[in-house]
FIRO-26501 format. One record per residue (C-alpha): residue in one letter; x, y, z. Coordinates in steps of 0.25 Angstrom, whole numbers, plus 5000, padded with zeros to 4 digits. Last residue first. Layout:
@residu = A	px = X	py = Y	pz = Z
...
This chain:
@residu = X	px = 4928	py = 5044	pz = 5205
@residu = X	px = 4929	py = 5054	pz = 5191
@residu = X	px = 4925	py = 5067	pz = 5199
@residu = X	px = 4934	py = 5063	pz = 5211
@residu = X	px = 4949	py = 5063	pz = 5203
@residu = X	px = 4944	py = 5078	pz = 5200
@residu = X	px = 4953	py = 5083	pz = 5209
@residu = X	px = 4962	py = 5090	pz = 5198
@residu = X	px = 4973	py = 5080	pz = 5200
@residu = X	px = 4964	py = 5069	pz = 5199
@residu = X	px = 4958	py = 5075	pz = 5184
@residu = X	px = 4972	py = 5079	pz = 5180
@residu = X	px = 4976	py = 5065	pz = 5182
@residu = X	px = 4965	py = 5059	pz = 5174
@residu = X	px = 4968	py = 5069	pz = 5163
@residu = X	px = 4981	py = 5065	pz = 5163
@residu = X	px = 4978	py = 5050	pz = 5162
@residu = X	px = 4969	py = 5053	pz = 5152
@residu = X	px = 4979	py = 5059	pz = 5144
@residu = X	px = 4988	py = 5049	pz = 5145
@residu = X	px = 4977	py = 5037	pz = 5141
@residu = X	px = 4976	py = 5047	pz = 5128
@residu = X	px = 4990	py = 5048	pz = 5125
@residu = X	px = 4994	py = 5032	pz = 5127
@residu = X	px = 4980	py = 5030	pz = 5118
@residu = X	px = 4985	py = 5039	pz = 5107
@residu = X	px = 4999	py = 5032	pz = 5108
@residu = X	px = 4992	py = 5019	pz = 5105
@residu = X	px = 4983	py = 5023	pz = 5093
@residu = X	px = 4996	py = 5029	pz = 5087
@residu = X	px = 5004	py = 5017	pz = 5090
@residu = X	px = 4992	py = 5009	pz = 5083
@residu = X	px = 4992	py = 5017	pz = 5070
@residu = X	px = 5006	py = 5017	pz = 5068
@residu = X	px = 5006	py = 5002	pz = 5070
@residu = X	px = 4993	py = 5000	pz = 5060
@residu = X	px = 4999	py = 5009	pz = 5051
@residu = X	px = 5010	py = 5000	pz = 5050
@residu = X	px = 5004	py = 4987	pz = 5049
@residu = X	px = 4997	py = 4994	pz = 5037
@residu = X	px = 5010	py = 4997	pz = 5032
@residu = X	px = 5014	py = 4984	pz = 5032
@residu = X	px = 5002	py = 4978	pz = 5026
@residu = X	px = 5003	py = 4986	pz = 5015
@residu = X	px = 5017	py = 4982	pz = 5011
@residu = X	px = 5014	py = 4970	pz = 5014
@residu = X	px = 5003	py = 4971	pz = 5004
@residu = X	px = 5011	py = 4976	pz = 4994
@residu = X	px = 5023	py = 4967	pz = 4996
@residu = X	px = 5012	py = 4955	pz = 4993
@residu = X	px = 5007	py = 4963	pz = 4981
@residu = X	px = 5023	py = 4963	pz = 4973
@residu = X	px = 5025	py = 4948	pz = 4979
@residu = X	px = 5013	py = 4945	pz = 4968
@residu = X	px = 5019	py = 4942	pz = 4955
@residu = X	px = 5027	py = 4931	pz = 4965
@residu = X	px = 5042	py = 4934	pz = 4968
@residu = X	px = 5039	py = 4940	pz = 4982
@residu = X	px = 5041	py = 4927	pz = 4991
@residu = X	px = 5053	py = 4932	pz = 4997
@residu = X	px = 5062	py = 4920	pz = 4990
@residu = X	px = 5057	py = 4925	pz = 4978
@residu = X	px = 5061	py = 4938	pz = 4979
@residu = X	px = 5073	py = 4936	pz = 4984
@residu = X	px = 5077	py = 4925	pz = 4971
@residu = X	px = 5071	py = 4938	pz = 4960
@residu = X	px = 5078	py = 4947	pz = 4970
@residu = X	px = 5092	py = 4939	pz = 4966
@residu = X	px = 5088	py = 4934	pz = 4951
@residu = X	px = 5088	py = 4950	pz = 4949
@residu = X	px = 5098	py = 4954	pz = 4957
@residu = X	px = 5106	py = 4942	pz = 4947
@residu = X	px = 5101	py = 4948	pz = 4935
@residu = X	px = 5106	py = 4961	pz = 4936
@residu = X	px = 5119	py = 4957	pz = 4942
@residu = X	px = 5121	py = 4948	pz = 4929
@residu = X	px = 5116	py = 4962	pz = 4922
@residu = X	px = 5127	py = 4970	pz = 4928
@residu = X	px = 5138	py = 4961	pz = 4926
@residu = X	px = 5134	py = 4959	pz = 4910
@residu = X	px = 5133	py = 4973	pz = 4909
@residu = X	px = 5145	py = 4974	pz = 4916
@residu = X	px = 5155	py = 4965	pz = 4909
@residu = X	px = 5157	py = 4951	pz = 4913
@residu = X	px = 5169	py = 4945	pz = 4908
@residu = X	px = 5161	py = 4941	pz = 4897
@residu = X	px = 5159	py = 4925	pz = 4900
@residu = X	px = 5158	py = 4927	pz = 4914
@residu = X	px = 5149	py = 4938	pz = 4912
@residu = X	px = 5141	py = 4931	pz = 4902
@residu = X	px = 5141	py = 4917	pz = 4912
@residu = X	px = 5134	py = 4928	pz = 4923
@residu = X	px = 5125	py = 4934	pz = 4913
@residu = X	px = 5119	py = 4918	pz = 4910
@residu = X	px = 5118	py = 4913	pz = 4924
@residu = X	px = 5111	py = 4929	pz = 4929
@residu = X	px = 5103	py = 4925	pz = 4916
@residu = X	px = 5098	py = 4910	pz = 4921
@residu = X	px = 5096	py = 4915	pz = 4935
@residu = X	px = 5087	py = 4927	pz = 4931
@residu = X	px = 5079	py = 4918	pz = 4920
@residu = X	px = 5078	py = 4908	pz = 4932
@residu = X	px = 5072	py = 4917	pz = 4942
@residu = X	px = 5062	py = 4921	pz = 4930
């Protein structure tokens, strides 16, 4: 396919030159060329396989797991942060209250 894209970008480009190169002709040879150019991108990534569309999908996935997972930890984390300060209070409320000598 990459060498269809080449070989009519080749053949627009000597139609133009040959025509004084209208706009229809401009516009398709821009066409075709974007079209050679993420055709070449594409393949240099690794993504111009019939299944690059299920690898981006599981990436995808993956990513967003990852994510969650973050989210879920910082909330985890703050939780703990709150709780060991609240028993730290109560602890202190405890000894200033004198009842320091019920716990020992």
């Amino acid at each position: 396919m990459n060498m269809q894209n080449d070989e009519m970008l080749a053949r627009l480009m000597a139609q133009a030159e040959g025509d004084g190169a209208d706009l229809v002709t401009l516009r398709a040879i821009v066409e075709d060329a974007t079209d050679a150019g993420a055709a070449r991108v594409l393949d240099r990534l690794g993504l111009a396989d019939p299944t690059a569309q299920d690898d981006i999908d599981e990436l995808r996935e993956l990513l967003r797991a990852w994510r969650d997972a973050k989210a879920s930890a910082w909330k985890a984390a703050i939780r703990w942060v709150v709780r060991g300060v609240l028993a730290l209070l109560l602890v202190g409320i405890a000894v200033r209250l004198g009842l320091g000598d019920l716990v020992t």
